[in-house]
C-alpha positions as CSV (number, residue, x, y, z in Angstrom):
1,X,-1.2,-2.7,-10.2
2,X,-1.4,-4.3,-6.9
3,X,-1.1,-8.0,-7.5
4,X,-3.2,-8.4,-4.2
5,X,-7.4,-8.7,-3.9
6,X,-7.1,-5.7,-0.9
7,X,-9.9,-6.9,2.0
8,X,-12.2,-4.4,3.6
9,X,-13.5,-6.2,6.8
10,X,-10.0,-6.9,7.4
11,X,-8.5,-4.1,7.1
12,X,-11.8,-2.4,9.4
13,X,-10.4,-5.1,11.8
14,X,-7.2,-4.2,12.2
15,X,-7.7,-0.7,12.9
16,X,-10.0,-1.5,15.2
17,X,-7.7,-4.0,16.9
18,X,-5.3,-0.9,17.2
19,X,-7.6,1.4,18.7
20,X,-8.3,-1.3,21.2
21,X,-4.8,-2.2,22.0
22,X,-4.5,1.8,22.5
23,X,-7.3,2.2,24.9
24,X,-10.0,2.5,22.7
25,X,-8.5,5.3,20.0
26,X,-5.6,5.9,18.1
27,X,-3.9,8.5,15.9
28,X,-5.2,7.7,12.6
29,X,-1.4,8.0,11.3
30,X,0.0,6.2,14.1
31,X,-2.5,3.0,13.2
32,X,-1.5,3.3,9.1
33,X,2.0,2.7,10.7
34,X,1.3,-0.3,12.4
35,X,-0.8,-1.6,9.5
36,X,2.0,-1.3,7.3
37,X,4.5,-3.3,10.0
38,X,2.2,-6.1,10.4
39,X,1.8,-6.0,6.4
40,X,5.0,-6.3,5.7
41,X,6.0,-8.8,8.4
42,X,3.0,-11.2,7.3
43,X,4.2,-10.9,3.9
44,X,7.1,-11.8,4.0
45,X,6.0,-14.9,6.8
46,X,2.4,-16.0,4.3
47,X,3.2,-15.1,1.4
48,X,0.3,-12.3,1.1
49,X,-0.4,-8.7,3.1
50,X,-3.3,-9.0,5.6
51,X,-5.1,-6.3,3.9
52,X,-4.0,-6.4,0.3
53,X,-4.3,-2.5,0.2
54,X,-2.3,0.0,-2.4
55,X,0.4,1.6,-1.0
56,X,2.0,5.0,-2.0
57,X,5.2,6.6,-0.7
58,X,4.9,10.0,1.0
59,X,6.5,12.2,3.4
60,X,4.9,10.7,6.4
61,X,6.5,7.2,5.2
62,X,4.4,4.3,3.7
63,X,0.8,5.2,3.9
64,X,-1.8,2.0,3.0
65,X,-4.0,4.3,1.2
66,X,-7.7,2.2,1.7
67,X,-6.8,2.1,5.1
68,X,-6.5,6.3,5.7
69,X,-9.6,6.3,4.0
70,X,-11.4,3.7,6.2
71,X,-9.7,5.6,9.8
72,X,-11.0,9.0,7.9
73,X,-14.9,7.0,7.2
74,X,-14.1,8.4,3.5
75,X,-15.3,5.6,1.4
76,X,-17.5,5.4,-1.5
77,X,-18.7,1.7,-1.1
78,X,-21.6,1.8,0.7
79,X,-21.0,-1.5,1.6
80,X,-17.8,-1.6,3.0
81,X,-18.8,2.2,4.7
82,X,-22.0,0.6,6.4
83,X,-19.2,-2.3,7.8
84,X,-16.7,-0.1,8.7
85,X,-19.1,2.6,10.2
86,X,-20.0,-0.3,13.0
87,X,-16.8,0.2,14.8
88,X,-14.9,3.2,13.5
89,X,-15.7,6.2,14.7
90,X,-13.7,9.3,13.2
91,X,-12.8,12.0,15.9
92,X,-11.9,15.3,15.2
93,X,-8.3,15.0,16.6
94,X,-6.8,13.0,14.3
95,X,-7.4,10.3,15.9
96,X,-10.5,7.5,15.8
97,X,-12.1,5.4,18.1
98,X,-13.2,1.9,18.0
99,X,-17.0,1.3,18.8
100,X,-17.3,-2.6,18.8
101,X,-15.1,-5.6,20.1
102,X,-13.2,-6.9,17.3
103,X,-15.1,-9.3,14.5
104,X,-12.3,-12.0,14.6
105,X,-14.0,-14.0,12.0
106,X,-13.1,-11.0,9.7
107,X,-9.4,-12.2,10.3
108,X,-7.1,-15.4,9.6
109,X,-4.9,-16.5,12.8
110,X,-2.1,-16.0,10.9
111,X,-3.3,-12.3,10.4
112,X,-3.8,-12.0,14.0
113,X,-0.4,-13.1,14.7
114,X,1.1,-10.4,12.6
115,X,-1.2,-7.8,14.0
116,X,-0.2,-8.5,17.7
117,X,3.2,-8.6,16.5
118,X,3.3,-5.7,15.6
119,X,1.4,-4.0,18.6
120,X,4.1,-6.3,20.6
121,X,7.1,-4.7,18.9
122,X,5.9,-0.7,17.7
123,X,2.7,0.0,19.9
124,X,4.7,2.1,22.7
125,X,6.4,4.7,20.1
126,X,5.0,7.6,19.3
127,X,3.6,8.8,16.1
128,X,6.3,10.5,15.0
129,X,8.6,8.6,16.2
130,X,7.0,5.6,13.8
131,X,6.9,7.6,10.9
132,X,10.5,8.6,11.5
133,X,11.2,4.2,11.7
134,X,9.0,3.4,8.8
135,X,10.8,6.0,6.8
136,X,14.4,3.3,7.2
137,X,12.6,0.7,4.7
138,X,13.5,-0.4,1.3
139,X,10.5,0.3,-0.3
140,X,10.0,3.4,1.3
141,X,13.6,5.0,0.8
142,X,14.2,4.0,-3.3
143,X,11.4,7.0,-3.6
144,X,12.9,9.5,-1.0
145,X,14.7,11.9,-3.3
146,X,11.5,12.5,-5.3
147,X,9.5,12.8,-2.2
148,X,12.2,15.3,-0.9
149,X,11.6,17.2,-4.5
150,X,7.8,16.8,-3.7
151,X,6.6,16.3,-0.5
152,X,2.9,16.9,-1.1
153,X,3.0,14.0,-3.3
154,X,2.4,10.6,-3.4
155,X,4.7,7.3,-5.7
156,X,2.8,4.0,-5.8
157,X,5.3,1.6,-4.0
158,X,5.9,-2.2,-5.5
159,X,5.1,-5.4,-2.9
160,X,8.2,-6.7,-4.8
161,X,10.3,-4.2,-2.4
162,X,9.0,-5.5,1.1
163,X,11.1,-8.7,0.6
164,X,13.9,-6.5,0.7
165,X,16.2,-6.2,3.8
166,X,15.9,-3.7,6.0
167,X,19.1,-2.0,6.9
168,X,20.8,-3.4,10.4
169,X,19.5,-2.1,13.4
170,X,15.7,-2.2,11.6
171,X,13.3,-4.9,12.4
172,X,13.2,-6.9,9.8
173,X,9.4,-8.0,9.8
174,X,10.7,-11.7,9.4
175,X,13.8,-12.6,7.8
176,X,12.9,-14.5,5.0
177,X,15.3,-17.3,3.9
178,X,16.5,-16.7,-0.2
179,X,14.6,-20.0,-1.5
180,X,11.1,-18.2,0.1
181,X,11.9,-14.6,-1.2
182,X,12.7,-16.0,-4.7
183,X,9.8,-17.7,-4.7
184,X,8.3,-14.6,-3.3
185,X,9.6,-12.3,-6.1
186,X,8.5,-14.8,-9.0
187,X,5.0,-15.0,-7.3
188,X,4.6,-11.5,-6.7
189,X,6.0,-10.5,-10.5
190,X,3.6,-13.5,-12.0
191,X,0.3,-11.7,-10.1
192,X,1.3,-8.0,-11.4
193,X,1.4,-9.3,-15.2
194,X,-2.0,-11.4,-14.8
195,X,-4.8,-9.2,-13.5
196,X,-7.7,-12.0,-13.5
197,X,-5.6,-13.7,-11.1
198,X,-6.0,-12.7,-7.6
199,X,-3.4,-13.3,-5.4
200,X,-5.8,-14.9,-2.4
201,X,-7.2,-17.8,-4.3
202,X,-7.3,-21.0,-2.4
203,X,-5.0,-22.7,-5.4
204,X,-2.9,-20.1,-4.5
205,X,-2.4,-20.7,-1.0
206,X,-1.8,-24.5,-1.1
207,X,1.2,-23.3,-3.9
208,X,2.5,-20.6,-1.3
209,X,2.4,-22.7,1.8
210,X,3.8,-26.2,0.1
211,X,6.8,-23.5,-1.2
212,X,7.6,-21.9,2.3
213,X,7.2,-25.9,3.7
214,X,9.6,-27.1,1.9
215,X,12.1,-24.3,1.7
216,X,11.4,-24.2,6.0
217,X,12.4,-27.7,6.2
């Protein structure tokens, strides 16, 4: 289960804000990439992904699987399609197109942050050359062997893996210090075994950001 409410305007943003920081489109696998950097690195920073989407393992690396279907214009929601059909525009190259400035109310600053971090640090690679980096992570390597065995399918990954490591020589996405990851872990581990919590509550927030205060100072 993913412990986090995922957010569809949010996550239409920040493929939009890709497409825009790439000249106006993107390869579709190229943003996923990006999504999942800026993910991870506000994770571990807040406490909670900007998009809150499900991700799987596969041979292309971590995929954020409501976000391929929002870059494809595959969703079943009319409301969320109707949204996201305002600035997305799928193009038959594997790529898509953003139609609209950014909705920047659709986004926290924090989220913003993370997003431009990520642009910052990843957005001059190439495609492959991302999938080939995102492929060095934690969460994404405990599943390798299977998806060597497989590679045509797809292993639910765990938010309780992004506050792991990377290995040296990886950007970290934040280096968390071990009072916030612990706290992390025992959040994260409390949301999977309560699904009528949801992880972006505003109780929640005060908790997360009083824990990561305190362990900061």
């Amino acid at each position: 289960m993913c412990p986090f409410q995922f957010k569809n305007e949010a996550t239409t943003q920040a493929l939009n804000f890709f497409a825009r920081e790439s000249g106006g489109s993107i390869g579709k696998l190229k943003a996923l990439k990006l999504i999942f950097l800026a993910d991870r690195h506000h994770l571990r920073l807040c406490g909670i992904p900007i998009t809150g989407d499900t991700y799987y393992a596969m041979h292309n690396g971590p995929i954020p699987s409501n976000a391929k279907q929002f870059a494809e214009n595959k969703i079943t929601d009319a409301e969320s399609r109707n949204y996201n059909e305002k600035y997305i525009k799928t193009l038959s190259t594997g790529k898509y197109k953003s139609t609209q400035e950014i909705d920047w109310d659709a986004l926290s600053e924090s989220a913003k942050e993370s997003l431009e971090w990520a642009w910052k640090t990843f957005g001059s690679m190439k495609q492959s050359e991302l999938v080939a980096y995102t492929r060095r992570y934690p969460e994404w390597k405990k599943h390798r062997a299977k998806i060597i065995l497989n590679p045509k399918g797809r292993i639910l990954m765990n938010y309780l893996d992004f506050l792991k490591d990377a290995p040296t020589g990886t950007e970290p996405c934040h280096i968390m210090t071990q009072g916030w990851r612990v706290f992390m872990e025992d959040y994260i581990r409390d949301m999977q075994g309560t699904p009528n919590i949801i992880a972006s509550t505003g109780t929640s927030k005060r908790e997360l950001k009083k824990a990561h205060s305190q362990d900061r100072n």
